[in-house]
C-alpha positions as CSV (number, residue, x, y, z in Angstrom):
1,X,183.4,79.9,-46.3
2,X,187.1,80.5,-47.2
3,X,185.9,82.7,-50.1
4,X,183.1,84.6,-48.7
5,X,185.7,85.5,-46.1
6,X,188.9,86.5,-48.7
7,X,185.7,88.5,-50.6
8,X,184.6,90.1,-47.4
9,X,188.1,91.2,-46.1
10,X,190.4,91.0,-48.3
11,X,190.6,94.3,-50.1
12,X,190.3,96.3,-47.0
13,X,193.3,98.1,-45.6
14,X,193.5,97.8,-42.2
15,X,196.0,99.7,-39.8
16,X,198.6,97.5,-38.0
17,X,198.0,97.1,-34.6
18,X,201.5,95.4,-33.8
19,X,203.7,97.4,-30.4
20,X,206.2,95.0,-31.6
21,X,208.8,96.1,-34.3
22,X,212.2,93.8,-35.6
23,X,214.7,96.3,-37.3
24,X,216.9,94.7,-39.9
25,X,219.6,97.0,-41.1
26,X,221.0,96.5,-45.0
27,X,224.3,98.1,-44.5
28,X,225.2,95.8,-41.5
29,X,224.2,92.5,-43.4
30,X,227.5,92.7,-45.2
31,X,229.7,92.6,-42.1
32,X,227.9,89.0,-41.0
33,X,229.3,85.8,-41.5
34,X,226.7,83.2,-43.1
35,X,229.0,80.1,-41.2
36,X,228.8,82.1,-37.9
37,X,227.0,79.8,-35.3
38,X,224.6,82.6,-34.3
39,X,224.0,83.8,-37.4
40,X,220.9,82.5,-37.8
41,X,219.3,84.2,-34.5
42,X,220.2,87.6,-36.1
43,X,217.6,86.8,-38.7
44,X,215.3,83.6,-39.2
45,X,215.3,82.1,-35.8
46,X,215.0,85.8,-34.5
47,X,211.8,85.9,-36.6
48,X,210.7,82.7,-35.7
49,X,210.9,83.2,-32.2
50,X,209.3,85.8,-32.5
51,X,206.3,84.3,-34.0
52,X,205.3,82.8,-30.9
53,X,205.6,85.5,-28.4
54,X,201.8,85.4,-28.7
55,X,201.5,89.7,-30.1
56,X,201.4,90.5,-33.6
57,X,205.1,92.1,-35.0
58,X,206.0,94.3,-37.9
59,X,209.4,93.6,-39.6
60,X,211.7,97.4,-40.8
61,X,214.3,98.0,-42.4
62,X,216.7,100.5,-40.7
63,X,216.1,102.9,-43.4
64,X,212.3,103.3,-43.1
65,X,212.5,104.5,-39.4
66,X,212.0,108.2,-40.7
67,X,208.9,106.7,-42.6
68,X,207.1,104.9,-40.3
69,X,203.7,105.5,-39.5
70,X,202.6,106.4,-36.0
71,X,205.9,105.4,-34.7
72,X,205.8,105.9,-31.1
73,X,202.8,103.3,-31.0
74,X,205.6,100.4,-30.8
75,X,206.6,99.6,-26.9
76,X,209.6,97.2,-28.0
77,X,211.9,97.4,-31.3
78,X,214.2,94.5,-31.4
79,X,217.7,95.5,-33.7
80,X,218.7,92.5,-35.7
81,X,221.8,93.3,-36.6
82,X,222.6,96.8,-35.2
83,X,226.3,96.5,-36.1
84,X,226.9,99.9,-38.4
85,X,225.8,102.9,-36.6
86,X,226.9,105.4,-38.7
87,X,226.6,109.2,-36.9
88,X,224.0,109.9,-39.6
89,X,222.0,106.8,-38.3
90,X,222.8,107.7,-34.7
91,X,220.8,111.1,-34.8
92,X,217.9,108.7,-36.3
93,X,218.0,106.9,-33.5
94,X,218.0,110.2,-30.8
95,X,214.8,111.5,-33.0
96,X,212.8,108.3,-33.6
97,X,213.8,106.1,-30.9
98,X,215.1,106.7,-28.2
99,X,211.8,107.6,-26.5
100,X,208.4,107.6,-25.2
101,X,209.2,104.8,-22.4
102,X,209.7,102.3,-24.9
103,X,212.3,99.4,-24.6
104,X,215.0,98.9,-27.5
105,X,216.6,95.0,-27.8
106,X,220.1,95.3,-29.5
107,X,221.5,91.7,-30.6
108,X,225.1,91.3,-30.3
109,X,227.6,94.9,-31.0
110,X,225.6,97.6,-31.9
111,X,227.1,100.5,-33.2
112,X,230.6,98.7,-33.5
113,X,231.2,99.9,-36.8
114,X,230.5,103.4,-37.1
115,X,230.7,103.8,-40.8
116,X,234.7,103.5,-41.1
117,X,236.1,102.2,-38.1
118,X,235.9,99.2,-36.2
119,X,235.3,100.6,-32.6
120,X,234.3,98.1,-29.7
121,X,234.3,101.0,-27.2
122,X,231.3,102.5,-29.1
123,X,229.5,99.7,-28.5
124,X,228.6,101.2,-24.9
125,X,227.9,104.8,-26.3
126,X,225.1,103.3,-28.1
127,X,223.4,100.7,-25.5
128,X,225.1,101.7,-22.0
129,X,227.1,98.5,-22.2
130,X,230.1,97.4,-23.0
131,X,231.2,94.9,-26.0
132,X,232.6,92.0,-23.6
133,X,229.2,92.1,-21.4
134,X,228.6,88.1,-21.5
135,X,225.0,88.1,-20.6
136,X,221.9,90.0,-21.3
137,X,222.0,93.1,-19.4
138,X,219.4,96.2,-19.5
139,X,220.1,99.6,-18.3
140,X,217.7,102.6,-17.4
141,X,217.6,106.0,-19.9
142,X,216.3,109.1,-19.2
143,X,213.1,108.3,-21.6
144,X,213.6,104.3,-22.8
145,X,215.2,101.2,-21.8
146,X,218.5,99.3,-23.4
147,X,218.5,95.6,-23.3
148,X,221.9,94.3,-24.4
149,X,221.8,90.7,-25.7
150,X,225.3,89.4,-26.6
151,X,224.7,86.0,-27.8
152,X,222.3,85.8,-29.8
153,X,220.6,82.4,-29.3
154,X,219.9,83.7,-25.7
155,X,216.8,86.0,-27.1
156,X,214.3,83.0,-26.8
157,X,210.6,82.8,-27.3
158,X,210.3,82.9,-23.1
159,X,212.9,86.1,-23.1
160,X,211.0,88.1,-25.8
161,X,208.2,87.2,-24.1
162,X,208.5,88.5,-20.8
163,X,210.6,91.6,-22.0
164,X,207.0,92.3,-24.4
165,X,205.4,92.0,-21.3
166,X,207.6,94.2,-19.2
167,X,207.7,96.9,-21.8
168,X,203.7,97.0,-21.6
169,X,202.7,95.3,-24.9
170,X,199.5,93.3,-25.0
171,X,200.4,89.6,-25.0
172,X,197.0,87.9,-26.1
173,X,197.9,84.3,-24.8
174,X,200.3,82.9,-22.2
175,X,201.4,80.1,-24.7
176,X,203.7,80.4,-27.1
177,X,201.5,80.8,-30.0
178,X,201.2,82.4,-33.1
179,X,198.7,85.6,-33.7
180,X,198.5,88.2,-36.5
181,X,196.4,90.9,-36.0
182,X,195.3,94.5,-37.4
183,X,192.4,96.8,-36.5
184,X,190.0,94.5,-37.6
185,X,190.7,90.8,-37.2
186,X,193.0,88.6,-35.4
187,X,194.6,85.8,-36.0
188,X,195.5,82.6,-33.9
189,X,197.6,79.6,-34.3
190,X,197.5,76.6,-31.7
191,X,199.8,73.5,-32.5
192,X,198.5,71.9,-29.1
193,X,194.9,73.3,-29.0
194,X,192.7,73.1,-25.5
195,X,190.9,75.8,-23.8
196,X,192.9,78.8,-24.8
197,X,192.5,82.4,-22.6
198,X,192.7,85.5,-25.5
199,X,193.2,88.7,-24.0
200,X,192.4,91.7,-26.6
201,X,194.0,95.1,-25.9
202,X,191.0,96.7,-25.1
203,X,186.9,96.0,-25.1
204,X,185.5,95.5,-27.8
205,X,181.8,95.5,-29.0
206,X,181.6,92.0,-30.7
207,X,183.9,89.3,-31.1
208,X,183.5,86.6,-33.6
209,X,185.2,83.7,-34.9
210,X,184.8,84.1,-38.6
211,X,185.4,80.3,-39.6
212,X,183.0,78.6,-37.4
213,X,180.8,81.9,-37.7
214,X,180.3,81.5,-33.5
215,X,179.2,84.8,-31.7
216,X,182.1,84.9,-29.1
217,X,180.7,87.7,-27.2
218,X,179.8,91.5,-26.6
219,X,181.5,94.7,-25.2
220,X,184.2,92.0,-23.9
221,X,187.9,92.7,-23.3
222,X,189.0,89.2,-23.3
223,X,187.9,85.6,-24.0
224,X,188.3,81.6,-23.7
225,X,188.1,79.8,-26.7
226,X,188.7,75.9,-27.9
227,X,191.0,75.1,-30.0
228,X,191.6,71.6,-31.9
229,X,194.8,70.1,-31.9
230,X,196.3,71.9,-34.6
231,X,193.8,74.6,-35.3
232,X,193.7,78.1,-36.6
233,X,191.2,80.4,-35.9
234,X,189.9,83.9,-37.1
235,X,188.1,86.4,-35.3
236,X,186.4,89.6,-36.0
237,X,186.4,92.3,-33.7
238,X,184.0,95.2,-34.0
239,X,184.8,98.3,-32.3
């Protein structure tokens, strides 16, 4: 079954469906400690958590923002480690991001370093709040929202959750699961398992779960499904 389905699937490209973007920025990685406490939230945990918000993600470097395809389709971009914000990088961010409704997660000091100064008042020009703010805080633009998040550690799986869900991106389960998905199949992963509700991003005209080769249903937007305790299931949805 494993290999029909590699055979089947596997040499297609299919587009990304993520709304979900984490920017990682090269130059800034220099300027981070590796025996800082929250180092590890700027990166791996970061990732981790958000593995189980339960929406698929794509992961950026800073540099590729000029190059992404059909950019505007992500609702939330979470900045890793937004510490150099060069003016060259600021103008990238006026074009590309700062726009089309969508909500923008800076971790800890963006735009502190601008290049060749160390400048903590800058910090506000970039996300509307200032260095010393000691808890997450979010402020309004004109055409996208800033979510400052000082510490961190704070960004959890529930956090990134409910910010996804506030900045309209689809969140297939309520659990704190796992799922990968592109225009063509999605996947799930349950540690827990039980009667799991899957809610697609819009109807589609068949649904199936490719390893147990069940029919899950037709012209259906969402769906209940049960999973074993640990399972990991495939589906196919047709459009």
């Amino acid at each position: 079954m494993m290999k029909s389905i590699w055979d089947k699937y596997s040499a297609s490209d299919y587009d990304s469906v993520s709304e979900i973007a984490m920017i990682v920025d090269p130059d800034s990685s220099y300027y981070l400690n590796p025996d800082w406490a929250e180092y590890k939230y700027c990166y791996s945990a970061l990732r981790n958590n958000l593995n189980r918000v339960a929406a698929p993600f794509d992961i950026f470097s800073f540099n590729d923002i000029p190059n992404i395809p059909d950019f505007s389709r992500y609702k939330l971009l979470v900045f890793a480690n937004p510490f150099v914000i060069s003016p060259e990088k600021e103008d990238l961010l006026k074009k590309f991001v700062f726009k089309d409704m969508r909500t923008v997660v800076w971790l800890f000091a963006p735009g502190i370093i601008d290049g060749m100064r160390y400048c903590p008042e800058r910090v506000k020009d970039i996300c509307g709040m200032d260095f010393t703010c000691p808890d997450i805080a979010s402020v309004q633009k004109e055409n996208w929202t800033s979510i400052y998040v000082p510490v961190p550690s704070a960004l959890t799986t529930l956090v990134l959750k409910k910010v996804a869900a506030e900045a309209g991106v689809n969140i297939y389960c309520d659990e704190a699961l796992s799922v990968y998905g592109n225009s063509r199949l999605l996947s799930i992963h349950s540690a827990e398992g039980g009667n799991i509700m899957v809610r697609l991003p819009r109807k589609y005209k068949a649904v199936k779960e490719l390893y147990s080769n069940i029919q899950i249903g037709c012209d259906i937007s969402s769906f209940c499904f049960d999973f074993c305790k640990p399972d990991t299931r495939l589906f196919e949805l047709l459009e």
